[in-house]
C-alpha positions as CSV (number, residue, x, y, z in Angstrom):
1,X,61.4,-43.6,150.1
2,X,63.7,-42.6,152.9
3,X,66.0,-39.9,152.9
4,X,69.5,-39.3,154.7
5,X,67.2,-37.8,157.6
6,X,65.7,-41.2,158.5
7,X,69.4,-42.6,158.9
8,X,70.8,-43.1,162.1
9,X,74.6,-41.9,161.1
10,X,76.6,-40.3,163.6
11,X,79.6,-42.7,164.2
12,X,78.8,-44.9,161.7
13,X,80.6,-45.9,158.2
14,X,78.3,-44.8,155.4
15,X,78.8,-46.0,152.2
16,X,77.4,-43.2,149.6
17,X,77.2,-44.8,146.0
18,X,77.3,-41.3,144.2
19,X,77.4,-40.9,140.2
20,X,81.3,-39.4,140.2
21,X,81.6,-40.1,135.9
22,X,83.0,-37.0,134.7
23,X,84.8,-36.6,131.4
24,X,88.0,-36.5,131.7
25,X,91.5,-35.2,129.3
26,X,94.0,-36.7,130.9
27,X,94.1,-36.0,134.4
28,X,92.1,-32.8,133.8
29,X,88.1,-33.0,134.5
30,X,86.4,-31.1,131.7
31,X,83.0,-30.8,133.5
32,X,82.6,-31.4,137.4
33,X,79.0,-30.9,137.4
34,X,78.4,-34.4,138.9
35,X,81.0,-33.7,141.7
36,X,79.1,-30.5,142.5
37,X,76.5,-32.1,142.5
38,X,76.9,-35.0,145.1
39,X,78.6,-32.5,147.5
40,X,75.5,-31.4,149.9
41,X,74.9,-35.2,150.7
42,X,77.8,-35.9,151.3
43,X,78.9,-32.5,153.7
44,X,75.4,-33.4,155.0
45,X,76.3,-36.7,156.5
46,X,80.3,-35.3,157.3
47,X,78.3,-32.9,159.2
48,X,75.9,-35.4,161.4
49,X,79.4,-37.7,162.4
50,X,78.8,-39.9,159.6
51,X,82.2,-42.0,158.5
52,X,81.7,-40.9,155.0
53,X,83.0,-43.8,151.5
54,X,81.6,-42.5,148.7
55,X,81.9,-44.9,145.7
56,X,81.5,-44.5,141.8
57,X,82.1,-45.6,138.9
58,X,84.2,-43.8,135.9
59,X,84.2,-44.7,132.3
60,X,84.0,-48.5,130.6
61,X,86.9,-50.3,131.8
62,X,85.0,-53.6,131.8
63,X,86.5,-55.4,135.1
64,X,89.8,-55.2,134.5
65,X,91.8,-52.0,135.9
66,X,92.6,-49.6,133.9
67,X,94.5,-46.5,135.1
68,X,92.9,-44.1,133.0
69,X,90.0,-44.4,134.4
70,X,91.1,-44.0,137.9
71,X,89.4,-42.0,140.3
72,X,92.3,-40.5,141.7
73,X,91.7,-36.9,139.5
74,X,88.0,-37.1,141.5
75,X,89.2,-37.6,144.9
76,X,91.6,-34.5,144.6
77,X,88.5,-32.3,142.6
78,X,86.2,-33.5,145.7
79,X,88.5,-32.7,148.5
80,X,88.8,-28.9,147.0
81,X,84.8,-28.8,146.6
82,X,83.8,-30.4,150.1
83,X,87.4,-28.2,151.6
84,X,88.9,-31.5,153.2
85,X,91.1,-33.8,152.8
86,X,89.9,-37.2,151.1
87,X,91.2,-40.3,151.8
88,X,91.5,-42.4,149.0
89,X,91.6,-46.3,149.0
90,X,93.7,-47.6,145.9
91,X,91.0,-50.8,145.8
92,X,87.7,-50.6,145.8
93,X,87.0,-53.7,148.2
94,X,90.3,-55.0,148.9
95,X,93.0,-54.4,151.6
96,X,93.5,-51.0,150.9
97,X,89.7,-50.2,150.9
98,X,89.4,-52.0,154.3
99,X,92.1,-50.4,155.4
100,X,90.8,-46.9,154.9
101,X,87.3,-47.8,155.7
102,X,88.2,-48.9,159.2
103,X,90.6,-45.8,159.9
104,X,87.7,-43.0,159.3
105,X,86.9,-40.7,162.3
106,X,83.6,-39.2,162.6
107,X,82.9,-36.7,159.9
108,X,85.9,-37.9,157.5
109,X,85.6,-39.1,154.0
110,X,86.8,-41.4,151.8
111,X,86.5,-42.3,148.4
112,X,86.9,-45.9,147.0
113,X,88.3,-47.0,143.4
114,X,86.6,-46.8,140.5
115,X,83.6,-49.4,141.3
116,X,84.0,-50.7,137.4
117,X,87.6,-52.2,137.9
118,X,85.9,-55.0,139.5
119,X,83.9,-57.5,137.0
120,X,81.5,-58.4,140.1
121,X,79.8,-54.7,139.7
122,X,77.7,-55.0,136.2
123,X,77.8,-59.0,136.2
124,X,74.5,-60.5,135.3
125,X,75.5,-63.5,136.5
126,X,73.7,-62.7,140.2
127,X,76.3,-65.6,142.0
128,X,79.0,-63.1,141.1
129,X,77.5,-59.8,140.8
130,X,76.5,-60.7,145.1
131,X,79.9,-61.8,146.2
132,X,81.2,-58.3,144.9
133,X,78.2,-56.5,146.8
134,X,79.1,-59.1,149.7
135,X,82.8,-57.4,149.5
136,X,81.5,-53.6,149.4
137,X,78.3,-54.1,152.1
138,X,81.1,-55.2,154.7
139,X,82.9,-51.9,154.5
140,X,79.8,-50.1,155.8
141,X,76.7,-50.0,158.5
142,X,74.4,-48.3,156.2
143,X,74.2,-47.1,152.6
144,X,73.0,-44.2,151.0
145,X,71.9,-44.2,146.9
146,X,72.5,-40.9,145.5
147,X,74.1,-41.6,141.8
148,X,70.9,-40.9,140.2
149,X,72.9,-41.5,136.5
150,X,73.2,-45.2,137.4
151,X,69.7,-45.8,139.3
152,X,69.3,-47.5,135.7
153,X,71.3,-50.5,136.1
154,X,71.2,-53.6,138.0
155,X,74.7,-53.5,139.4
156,X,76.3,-54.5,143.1
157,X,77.1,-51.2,144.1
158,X,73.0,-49.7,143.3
159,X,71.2,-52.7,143.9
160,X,72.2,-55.7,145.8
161,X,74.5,-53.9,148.1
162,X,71.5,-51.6,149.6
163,X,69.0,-55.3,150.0
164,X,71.8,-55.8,152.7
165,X,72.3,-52.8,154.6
166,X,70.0,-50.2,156.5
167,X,69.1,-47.4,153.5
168,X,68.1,-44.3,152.4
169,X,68.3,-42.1,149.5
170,X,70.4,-39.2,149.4
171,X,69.5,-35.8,148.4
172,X,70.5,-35.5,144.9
173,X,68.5,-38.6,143.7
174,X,65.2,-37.3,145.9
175,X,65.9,-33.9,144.0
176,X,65.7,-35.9,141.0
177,X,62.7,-37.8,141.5
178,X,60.8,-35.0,142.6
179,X,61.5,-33.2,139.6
180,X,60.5,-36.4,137.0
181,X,57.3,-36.7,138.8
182,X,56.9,-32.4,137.9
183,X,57.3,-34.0,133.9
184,X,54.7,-37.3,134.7
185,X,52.1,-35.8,136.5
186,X,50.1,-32.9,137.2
187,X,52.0,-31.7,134.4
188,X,52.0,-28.0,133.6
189,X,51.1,-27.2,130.2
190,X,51.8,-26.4,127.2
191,X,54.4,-29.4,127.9
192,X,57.4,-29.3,125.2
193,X,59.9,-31.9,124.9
194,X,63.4,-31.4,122.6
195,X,65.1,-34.5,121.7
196,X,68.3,-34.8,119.9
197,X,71.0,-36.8,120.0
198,X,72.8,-39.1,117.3
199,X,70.5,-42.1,117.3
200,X,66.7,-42.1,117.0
201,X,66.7,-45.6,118.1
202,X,68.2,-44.7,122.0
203,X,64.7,-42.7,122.3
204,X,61.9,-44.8,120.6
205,X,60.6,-45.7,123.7
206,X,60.1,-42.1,125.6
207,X,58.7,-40.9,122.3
208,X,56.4,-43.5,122.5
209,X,55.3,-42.8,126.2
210,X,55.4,-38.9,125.5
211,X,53.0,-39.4,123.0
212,X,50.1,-39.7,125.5
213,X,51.3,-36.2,128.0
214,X,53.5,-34.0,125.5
215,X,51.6,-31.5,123.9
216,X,54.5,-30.6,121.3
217,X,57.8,-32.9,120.5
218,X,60.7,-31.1,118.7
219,X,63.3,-32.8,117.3
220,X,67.2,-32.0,116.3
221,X,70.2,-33.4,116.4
222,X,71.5,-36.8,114.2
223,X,68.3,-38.5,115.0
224,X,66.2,-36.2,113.1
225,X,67.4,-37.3,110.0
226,X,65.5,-40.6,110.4
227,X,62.7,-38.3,110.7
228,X,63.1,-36.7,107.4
229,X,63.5,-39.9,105.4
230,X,60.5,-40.9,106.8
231,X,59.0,-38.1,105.2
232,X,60.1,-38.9,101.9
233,X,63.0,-36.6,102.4
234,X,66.7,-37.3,100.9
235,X,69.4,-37.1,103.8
236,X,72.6,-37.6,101.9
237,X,75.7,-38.4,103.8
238,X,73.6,-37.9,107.2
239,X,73.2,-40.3,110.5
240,X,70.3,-42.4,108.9
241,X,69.0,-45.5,111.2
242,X,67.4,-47.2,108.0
243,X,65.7,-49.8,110.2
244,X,63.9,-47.4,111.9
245,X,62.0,-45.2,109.5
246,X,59.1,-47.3,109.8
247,X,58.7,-47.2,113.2
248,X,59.2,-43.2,112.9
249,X,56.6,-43.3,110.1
250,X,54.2,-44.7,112.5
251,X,55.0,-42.1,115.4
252,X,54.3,-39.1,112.8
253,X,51.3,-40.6,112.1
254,X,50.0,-41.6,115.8
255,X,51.4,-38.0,117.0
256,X,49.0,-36.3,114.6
257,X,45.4,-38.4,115.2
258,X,46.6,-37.7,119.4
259,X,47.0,-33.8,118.8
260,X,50.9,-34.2,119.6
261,X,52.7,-31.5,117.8
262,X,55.8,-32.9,116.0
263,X,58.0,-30.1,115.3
264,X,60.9,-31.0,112.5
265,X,63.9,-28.5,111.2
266,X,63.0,-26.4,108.4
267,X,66.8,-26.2,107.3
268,X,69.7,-27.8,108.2
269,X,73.8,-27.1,108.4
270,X,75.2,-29.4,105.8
271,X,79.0,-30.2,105.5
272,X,81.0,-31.9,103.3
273,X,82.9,-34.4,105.9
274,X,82.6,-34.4,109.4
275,X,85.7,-31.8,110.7
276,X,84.9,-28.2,112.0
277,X,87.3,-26.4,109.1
278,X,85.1,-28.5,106.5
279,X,83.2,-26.4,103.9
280,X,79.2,-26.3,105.3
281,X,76.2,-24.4,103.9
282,X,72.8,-23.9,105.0
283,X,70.2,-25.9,103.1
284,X,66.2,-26.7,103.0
285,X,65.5,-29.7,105.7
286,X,64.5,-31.4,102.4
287,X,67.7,-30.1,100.2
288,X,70.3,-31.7,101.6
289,X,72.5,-32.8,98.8
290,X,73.9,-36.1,98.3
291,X,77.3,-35.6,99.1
292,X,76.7,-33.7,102.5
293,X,76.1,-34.8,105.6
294,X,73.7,-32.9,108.5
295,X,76.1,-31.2,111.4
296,X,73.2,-29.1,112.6
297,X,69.7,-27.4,112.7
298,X,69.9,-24.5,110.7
299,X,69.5,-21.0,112.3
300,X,65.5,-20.6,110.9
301,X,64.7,-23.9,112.5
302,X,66.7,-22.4,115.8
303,X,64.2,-19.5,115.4
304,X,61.3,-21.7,114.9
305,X,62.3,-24.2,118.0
306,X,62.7,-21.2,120.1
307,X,58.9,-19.9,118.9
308,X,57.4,-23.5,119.7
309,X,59.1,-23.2,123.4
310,X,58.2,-19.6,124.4
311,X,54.5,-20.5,125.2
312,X,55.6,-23.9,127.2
313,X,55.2,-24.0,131.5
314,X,57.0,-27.4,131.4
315,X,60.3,-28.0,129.2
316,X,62.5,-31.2,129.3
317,X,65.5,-30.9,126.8
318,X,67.6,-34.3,126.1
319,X,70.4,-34.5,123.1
320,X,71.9,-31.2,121.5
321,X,70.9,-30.2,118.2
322,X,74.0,-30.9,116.0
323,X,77.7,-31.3,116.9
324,X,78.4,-28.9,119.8
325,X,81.8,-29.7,120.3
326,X,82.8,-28.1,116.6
327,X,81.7,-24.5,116.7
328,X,80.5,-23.8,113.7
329,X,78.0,-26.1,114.6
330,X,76.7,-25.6,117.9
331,X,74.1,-22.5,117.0
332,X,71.7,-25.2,117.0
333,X,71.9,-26.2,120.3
334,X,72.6,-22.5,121.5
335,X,69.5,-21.5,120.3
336,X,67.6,-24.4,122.2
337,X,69.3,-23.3,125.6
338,X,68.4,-20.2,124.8
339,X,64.9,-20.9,124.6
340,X,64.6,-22.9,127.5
341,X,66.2,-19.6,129.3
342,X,63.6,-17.2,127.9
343,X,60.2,-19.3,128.4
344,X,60.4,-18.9,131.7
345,X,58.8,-22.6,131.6
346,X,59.9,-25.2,134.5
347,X,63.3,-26.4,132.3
348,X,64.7,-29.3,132.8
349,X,68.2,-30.1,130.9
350,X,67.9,-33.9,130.6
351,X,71.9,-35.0,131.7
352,X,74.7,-36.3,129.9
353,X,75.9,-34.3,126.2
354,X,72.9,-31.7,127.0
355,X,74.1,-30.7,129.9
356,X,77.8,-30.6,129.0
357,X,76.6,-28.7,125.8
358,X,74.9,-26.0,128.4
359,X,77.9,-25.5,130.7
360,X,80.3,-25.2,127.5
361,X,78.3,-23.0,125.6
362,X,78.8,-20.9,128.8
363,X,74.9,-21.1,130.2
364,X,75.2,-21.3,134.0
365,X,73.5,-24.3,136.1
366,X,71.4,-21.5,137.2
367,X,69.7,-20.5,134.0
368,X,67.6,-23.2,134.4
369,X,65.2,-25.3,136.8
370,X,66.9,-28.1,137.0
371,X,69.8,-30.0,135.1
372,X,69.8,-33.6,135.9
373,X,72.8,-35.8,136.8
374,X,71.5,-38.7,134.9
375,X,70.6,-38.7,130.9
376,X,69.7,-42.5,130.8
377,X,68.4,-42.3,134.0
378,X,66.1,-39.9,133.2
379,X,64.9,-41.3,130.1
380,X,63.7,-44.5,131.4
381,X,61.8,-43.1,133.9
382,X,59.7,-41.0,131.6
383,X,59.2,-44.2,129.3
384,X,58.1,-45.2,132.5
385,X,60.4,-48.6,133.4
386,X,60.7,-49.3,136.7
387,X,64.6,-48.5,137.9
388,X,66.6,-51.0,140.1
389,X,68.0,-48.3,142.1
390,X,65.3,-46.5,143.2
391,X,62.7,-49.7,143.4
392,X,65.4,-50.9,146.3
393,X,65.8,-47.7,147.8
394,X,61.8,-48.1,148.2
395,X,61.6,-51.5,150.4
């Protein structure tokens, strides 16, 4: 794969698809992370003469524009990380885009529209889904992939657009890369994995690849509860995937004739409606009653999670443990960050809700080997799928 050094940019229009999709409140970015984040690529090539368009996309808005989801709030939070000014084109392959795109001086930087306001970028339809690319590719003389949390998806902007222009990958998605391969191959061990989330059925597949290189797999968060039906346990009110406990059945039972360490909750933070103010109650994992639901890993499991990690060398953490957002139920998660933070294992924090959990919880980036830009992202490639953005970065 080759990197921003094998480019030839000085003078040049660059067009840097970075991964820009930061939660926003309005106007206000709750967590630039993924900002931060693209920043040394993109002051790399500002540095080398490079005419600098960074692109991204921002939310759902399906193809049609939707101003909410504008990256306007991005440009401004970019321009005080990178201390320039960025020039922002109201289109992302239109007039205004051209317009902008052909104005750059050496070293400047733009940034283009939100890539999702046109229905071209996630078409499947390839006819369509090329013309966009056709648009974007004629803004630029070479491209550079370095959203990592969209290598994932066949889309104009990550796949089709690089087939047509000289290409490289950009620092943050080598960074990436080289970490997964730390968590695929010559793998330190003990190896730990924590996965939580809401739905057990978004991480069948790692579980399934993990169950031939983890040595221990923990689980928390909504999913878990899938789990403990599977065990013959009552969930009450809890996230339950129904459909699934089956397939869960059969994991539990493959895990245990491979040596894999399943390692459940041994109580749970039960509530009586899903609010933070609600009345909640610690209870056996198996105890949960029938009108409560499960908010949270209760604070023995949090002590028994943290005991299963402080042996580990290699850690990769994806999903909180309960609802983080609500206080009174983010010990759960706490406690895993915690963990990670006293092994002293290789960490990695596995993108999207985990790492938002880690910064708000007030854990710095720091604390940890490596927080990832890309939660999907990241998951395929340890289930081992073969991702469009990086395969095409590879030719």
């Amino acid at each position: 794969m080759r990197t921003i050094d094998d480019l030839e940019v000085s003078g040049r229009r660059v067009l840097v698809r970075a991964d820009l999709n930061v939660p926003l409140d309005g106007d206000v970015i709750t967590d630039d992370g993924r900002i931060r984040a693209s920043v040394p690529t993109i002051t790399s090539l500002a540095e080398r003469g490079a005419r600098v368009i960074v692109c991204s996309h921002l939310g759902r808005p399906k193809g049609t524009v939707q101003p909410e989801f504008s990256l306007a709030p991005v440009a401004v939070r970019l321009g005080e990380l990178l201390g320039v000014e960025i020039k922002f084109a109201a289109d992302t392959a239109g007039e205004s885009a051209r317009s902008v795109a052909a104005t750059l001086a050496d070293g400047e930087v733009a940034l283009l529209e939100n890539l999702r306001f046109e229905a071209g970028e996630t078409s499947k339809d390839d006819a369509e889904r090329g013309a966009f690319a056709d648009r974007l590719a004629a803004l630029a003389d070479a491209y550079v992939g370095d959203g990592f949390g969209a290598v994932h998806r066949k889309h104009a902007s990550v796949y089709d657009v690089p087939r047509q222009l000289p290409h490289a990958a950009g620092g943050l998605v080598v960074n990436e890369v080289a970490v997964l391969q730390r968590l695929t191959a010559d793998i330190a061990r003990p190896y730990a994995v924590v996965l939580g989330g809401a739905k057990v059925s978004d991480k069948l597949d790692v579980i399934d690849n993990l169950l031939g290189r983890a040595d221990r797999i923990l689980i928390g968060g909504g999913m878990v509860f899938t789990f403990l039906r599977a065990q013959g346990h009552e969930v009450g009110k809890s996230l339950l995937e129904a459909d699934q406990v089956d397939t869960v059945r059969d994991y539990l039972a493959r895990a245990e004739e491979a040596g894999v360490e399943f390692v459940l909750p041994v109580d749970i933070v039960a509530a009586a409606e899903f609010a933070a103010d609600a009345d909640h109650a610690v209870v056996g994992a198996g105890e949960i009653p029938a009108d409560r639901l499960g908010v949270d890993i209760g604070p023995e499991s949090g002590k028994l999670f943290a005991a299963r990690l402080a042996d580990a060398k290699t850690i990769f953490w994806n999903g909180p443990m309960g609802v983080f957002e609500m206080e009174p139920y983010a010990h759960g998660t706490r406690a895993i960050a915690q963990g990670l933070v006293d092994s002293g294992a290789f960490t990695v924090v596995g993108g999207g809700d985990s790492a938002a959990a880690v910064r708000k919880l007030g854990f710095a980036d720091s604390a940890f080997s490596h927080i990832s830009t890309g939660g999907g992202a990241s998951l395929e490639y340890l289930e081992g799928k073969t991702l469009p953005g990086l395969s095409v970065l590879e030719d």
